[in-house]
LUMFI-816493 format. One record per residue (C-alpha): residue number from 1; residue in three letters; x, y, z. Coordinates in steps of 0.5 Angstrom, whole numbers, padded with zeros to 4 digits, always signed. Layout:
<rs>
 num residu     x     y     z
 NUM    ala     X     Y     Z
...
</rs>
This chain:
<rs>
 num residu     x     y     z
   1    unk -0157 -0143 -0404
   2    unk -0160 -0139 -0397
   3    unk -0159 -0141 -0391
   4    unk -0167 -0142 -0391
   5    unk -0170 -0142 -0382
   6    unk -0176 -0145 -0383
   7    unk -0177 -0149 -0389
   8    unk -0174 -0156 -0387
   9    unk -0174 -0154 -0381
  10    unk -0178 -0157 -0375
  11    unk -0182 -0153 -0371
  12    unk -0183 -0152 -0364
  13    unk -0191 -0152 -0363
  14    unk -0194 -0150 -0356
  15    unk -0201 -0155 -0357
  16    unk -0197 -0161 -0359
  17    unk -0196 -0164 -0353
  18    unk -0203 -0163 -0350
  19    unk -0207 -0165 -0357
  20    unk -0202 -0172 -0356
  21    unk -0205 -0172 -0349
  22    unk -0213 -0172 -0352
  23    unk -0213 -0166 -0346
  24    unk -0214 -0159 -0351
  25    unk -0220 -0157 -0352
  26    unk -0224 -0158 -0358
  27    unk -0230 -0154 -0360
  28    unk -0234 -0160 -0360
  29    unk -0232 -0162 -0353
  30    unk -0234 -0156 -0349
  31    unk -0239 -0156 -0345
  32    unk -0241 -0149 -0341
  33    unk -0248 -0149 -0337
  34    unk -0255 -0149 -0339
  35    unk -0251 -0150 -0347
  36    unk -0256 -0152 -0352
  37    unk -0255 -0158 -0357
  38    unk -0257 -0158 -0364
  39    unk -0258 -0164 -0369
  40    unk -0261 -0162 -0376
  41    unk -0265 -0166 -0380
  42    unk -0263 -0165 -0387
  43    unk -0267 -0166 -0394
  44    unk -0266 -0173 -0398
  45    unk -0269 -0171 -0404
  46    unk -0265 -0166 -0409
  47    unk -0269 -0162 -0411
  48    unk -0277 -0162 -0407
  49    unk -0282 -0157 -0405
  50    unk -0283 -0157 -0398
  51    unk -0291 -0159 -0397
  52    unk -0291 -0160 -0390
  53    unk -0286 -0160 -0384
  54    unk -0290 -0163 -0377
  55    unk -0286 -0161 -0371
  56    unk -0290 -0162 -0366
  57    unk -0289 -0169 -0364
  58    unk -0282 -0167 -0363
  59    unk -0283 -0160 -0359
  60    unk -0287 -0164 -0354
  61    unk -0282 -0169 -0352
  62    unk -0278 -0167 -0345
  63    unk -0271 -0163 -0345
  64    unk -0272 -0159 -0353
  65    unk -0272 -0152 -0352
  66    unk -0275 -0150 -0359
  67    unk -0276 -0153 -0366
  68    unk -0275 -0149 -0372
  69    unk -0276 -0148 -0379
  70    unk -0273 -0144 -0385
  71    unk -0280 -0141 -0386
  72    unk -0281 -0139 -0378
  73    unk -0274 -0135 -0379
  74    unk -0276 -0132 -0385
  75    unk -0281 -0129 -0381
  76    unk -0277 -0127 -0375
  77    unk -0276 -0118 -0375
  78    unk -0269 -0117 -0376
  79    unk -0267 -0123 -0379
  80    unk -0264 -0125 -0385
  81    unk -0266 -0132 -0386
  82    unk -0260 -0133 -0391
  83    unk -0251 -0132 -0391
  84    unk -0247 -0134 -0396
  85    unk -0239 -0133 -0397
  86    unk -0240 -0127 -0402
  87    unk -0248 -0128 -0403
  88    unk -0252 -0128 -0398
  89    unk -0256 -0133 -0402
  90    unk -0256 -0139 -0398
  91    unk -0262 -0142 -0394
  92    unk -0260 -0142 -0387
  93    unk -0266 -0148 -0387
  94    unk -0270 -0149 -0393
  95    unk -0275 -0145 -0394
  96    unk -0280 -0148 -0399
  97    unk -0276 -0151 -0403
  98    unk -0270 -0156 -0402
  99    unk -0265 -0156 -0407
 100    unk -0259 -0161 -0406
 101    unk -0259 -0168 -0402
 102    unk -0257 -0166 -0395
 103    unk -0260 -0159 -0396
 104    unk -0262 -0157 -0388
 105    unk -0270 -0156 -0387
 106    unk -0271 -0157 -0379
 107    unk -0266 -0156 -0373
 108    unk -0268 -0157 -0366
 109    unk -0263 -0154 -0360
 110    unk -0265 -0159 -0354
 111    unk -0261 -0160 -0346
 112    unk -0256 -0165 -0350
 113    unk -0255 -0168 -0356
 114    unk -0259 -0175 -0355
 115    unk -0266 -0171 -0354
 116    unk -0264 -0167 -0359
 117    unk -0263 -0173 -0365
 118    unk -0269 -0176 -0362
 119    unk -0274 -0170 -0362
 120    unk -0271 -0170 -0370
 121    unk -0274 -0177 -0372
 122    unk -0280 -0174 -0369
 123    unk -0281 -0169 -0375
 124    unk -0285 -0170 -0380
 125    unk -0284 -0168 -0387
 126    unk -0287 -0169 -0393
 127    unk -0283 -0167 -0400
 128    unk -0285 -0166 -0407
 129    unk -0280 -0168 -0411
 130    unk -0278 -0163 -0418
 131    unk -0274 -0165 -0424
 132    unk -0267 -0165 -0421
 133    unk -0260 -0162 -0425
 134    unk -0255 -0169 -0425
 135    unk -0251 -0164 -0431
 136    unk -0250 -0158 -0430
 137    unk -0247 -0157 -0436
 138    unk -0254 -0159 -0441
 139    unk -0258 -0156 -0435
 140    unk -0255 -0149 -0433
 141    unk -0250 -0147 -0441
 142    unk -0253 -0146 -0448
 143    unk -0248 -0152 -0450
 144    unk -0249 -0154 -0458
 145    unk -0250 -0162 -0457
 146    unk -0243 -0165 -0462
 147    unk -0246 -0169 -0468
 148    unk -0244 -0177 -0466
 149    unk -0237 -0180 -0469
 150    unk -0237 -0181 -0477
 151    unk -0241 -0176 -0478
 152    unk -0235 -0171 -0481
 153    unk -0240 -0167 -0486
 154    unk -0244 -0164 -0479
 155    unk -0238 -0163 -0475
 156    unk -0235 -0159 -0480
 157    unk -0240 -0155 -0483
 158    unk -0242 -0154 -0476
 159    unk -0235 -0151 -0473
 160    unk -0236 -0146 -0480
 161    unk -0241 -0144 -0477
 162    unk -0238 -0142 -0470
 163    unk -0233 -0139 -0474
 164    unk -0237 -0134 -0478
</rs>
């Protein structure tokens, strides 16, 4: 058998003993001057057309530093409003439409997350609900619907079907 180095082995990690201590540094623990917080408002529908987005309420509350929304970054010069890990297909925010429960429509960026939050539960949002997809199988596949049980006949006539 080899003489395995690694597998089996205890390793000696550098950040361990900081971690147990709660003194490393986390992404979301870090605080760099004049840093701006943000807090997403997501969609609760999942599949609505987007009829209305009021924000001013919450751009006039004290410490938020701007309010956007998908329709606003597609209108930005120079920016593409969509990413994705192999498509650029993905709405940063939802523009016009939403398309899954949780999809992100409004962000707010404000002087701490507190204010942020709050200016969130002062956008307005009116959706139009659309048909959603629960099965993506009968939705998005040209799928043939199989004959309930006992009915031998159809399934075999169908399967001689599929086979010519």
């Amino acid at each position: 058998m080899a003489n395995l180095t690694v597998v089996g082995q205890s390793v000696y990690r550098k950040d361990a003993h900081p971690k147990v201590l709660g003194k490393a540094l986390h992404v979301g623990n870090i605080e760099m001057p004049d840093m701006l917080h943000v807090a997403v408002l997501r969609s609760p529908y999942a599949h609505a057309r987007i009829t209305r987005i009021e924000k001013s309420k919450a751009e006039a509350l004290p410490g938020v530093a701007v309010v956007l929304t998908g329709a606003e970054i597609a209108k930005m010069p120079g920016i593409d409003p969509h990413f994705g890990p192999a498509f650029r297909d993905q709405p940063i925010l939802a523009v016009e439409k939403v398309c899954y429960a949780g999809d992100p429509v409004v962000a707010v960026a404000a002087v701490d997350k507190r204010t942020a939050e709050d200016a969130l539960q002062l956008v307005e949002v009116d959706y139009e609900p659309l048909p959603a997809a629960h099965d993506l199988v009968l939705h998005h596949c040209d799928v043939r619907r199989r004959p309930a049980e006992g009915d031998r006949a159809q399934l075999e006539k169908e399967e001689r079907d599929l086979a010519e």
